[in-house]
C-alpha positions in Angstrom: -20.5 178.6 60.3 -23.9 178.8 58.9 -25.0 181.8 61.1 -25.6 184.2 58.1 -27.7 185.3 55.8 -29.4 182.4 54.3 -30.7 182.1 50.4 -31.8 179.8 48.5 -32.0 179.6 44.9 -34.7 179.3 42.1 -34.6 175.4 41.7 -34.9 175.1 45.9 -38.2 177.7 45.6 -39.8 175.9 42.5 -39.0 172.4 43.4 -38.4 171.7 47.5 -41.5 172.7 49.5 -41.3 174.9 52.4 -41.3 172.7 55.1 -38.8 170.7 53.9 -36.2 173.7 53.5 -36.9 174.5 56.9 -36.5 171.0 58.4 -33.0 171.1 56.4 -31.8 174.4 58.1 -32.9 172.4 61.6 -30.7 170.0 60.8 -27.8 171.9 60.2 -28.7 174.2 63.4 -28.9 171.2 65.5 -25.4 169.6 64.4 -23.1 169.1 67.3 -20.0 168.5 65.4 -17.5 171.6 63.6 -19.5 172.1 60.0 -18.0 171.6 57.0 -18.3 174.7 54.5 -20.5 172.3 52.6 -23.7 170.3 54.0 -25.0 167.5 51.5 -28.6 166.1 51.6 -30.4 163.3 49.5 -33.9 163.7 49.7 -36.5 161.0 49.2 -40.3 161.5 49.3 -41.9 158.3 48.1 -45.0 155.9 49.3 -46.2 158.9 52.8 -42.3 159.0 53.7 -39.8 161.7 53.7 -36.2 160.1 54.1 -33.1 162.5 54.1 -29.5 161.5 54.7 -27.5 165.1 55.4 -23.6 164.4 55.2 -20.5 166.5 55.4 -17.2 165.7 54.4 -14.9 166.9 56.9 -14.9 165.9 59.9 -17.2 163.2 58.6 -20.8 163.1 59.7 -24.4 161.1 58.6 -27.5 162.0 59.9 -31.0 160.2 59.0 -33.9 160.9 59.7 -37.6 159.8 58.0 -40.6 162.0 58.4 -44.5 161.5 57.4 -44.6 163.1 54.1 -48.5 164.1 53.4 -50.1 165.0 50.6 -46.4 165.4 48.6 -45.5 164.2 45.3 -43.1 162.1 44.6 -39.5 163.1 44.3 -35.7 162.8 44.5 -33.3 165.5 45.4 -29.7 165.9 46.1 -29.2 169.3 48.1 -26.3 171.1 48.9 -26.0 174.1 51.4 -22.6 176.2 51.4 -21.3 178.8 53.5 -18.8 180.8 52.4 -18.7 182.9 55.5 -20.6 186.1 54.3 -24.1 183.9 53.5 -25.3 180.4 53.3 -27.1 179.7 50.1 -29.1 176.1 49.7 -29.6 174.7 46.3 -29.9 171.7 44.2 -27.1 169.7 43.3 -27.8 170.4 39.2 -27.0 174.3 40.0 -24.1 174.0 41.3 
């Protein structure tokens, strides 16, 4: 899973920075465990720190990690990036 054509929507473009996408496609590279169809990530930028949890459902998994976050404004997002075996699309939660 998740060895596809990746996408990501609109909202992602306009409203996750670059960076960020990429460090989320990392993550779900690096996972050890069989992926889920569906990867979920809360996102937290706030006071020079970048906090994600990324979660999947089945088999469970929770993942944290906290970056340096410079120069970034503010913000709170809940991701979700699905594979449906053709393409993996990323996008925010409100999309879906």
């Amino acid at each position: 899973m998740f060895q596809n054509q990746r996408y990501i929507t609109k909202g992602i473009s306009s409203e996750i920075p670059f960076w960020i996408q990429m460090v989320l496609w990392v993550m779900i590279d690096a996972m050890e465990e069989p992926k889920d169809w569906l990867q979920v990530f809360r996102v937290k930028g706030e006071k020079g720190e970048l906090h994600i949890v990324h979660t999947q459902e089945e088999p469970v998994y929770c993942h944290e990690v906290t970056l340096p976050l410079n120069g970034e404004k503010e913000f709170t997002a809940k991701i979700f990036v699905i594979d449906d075996s053709d393409h993996s699309t990323m996008l925010l939660a409100e999309e879906y």
